[in-house]
C-alpha positions, -999 to +999 in steps of 0.1 A: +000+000+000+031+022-002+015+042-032-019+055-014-041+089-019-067+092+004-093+119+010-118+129+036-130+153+056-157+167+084-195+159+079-206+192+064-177+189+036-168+225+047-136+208+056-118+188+038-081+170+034-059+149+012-033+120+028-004+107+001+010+082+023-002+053+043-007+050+079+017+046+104-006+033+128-039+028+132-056+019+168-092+022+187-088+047+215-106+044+247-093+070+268-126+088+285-110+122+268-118+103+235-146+089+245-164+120+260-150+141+228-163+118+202-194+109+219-182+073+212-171+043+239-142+044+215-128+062+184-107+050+158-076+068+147-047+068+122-013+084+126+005+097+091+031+115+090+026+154+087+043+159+058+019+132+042-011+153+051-029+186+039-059+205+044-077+213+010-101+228+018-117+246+052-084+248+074-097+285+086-129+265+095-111+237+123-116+250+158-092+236+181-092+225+219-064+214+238-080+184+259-046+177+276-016+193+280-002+171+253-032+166+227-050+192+208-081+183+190-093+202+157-126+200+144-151+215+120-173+250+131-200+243+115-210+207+120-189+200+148-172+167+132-135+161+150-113+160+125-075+155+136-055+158+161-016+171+169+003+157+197+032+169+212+056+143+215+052+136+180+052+171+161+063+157+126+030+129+127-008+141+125-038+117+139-068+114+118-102+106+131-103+075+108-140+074+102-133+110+083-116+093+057-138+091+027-159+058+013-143+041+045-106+035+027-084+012+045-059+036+062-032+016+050-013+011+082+013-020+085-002-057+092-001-064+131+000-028+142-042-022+143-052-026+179-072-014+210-053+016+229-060+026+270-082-007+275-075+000+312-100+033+307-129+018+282-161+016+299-166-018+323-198-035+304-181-031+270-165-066+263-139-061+234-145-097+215-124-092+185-086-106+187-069-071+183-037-066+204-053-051+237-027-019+254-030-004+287-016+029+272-007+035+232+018+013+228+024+020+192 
């Protein structure tokens, strides 16, 4: 999958992106910072590198919140859709909300890496039953 374009963007289409590179990694968060800001008992995100990764359209249209002194979250004005995400101890990679991604493209991360991220914070009566790699913290 070395030779990958993928698109996406927020729910509105007011915002939207272009990837030129495949994944990094690719893993089901379920910090309760995730959780709470998706709205989700988990989201699902991919890790490109920056460099990889540019805003097409809409970039003046991303609010951003910094949920931890580490992450800050960008998302769309208008319809609210989190989009990506910049963390600080890796300032050359940017995280993707994978379900942004158009038509639901494989992110194209390496075999083996996909896997469940901060199992120690999802919520007790979910029961993770697939055979994903299960991480107390993200583990990359």
């Amino acid at each position: 999958m070395a030779d990958l374009t993928l698109t996406g963007g927020c729910y509105c289409g007011n915002v939207r992106y272009t990837i030129t590179e495949p994944a990094l990694d690719t893993h089901h968060c379920h910090c309760g910072i995730c959780r709470k800001f998706h709205g989700a008992l988990f989201v699902t995100l991919s890790i490109f590198n920056r460099a990889a990764f540019r805003y097409d359209k809409g970039e003046q249209n991303l609010g951003s919140f910094a949920s931890s002194p580490n992450v800050t979250r960008h998302f769309c004005k208008t319809c609210g859709c989190p989009v990506t995400l910049d963390l600080t101890q890796l300032p050359d990679k940017i995280a993707v909300a994978t379900g942004t991604i158009d038509e639901g493209a494989h992110p194209g991360h390496p075999e083996g890496t996909y896997r469940h991220a901060f199992v120690g914070s999802k919520v007790p009566w979910y029961e993770i039953a697939d055979r994903l790699r299960q991480c107390e913290g993200f583990d990359a």
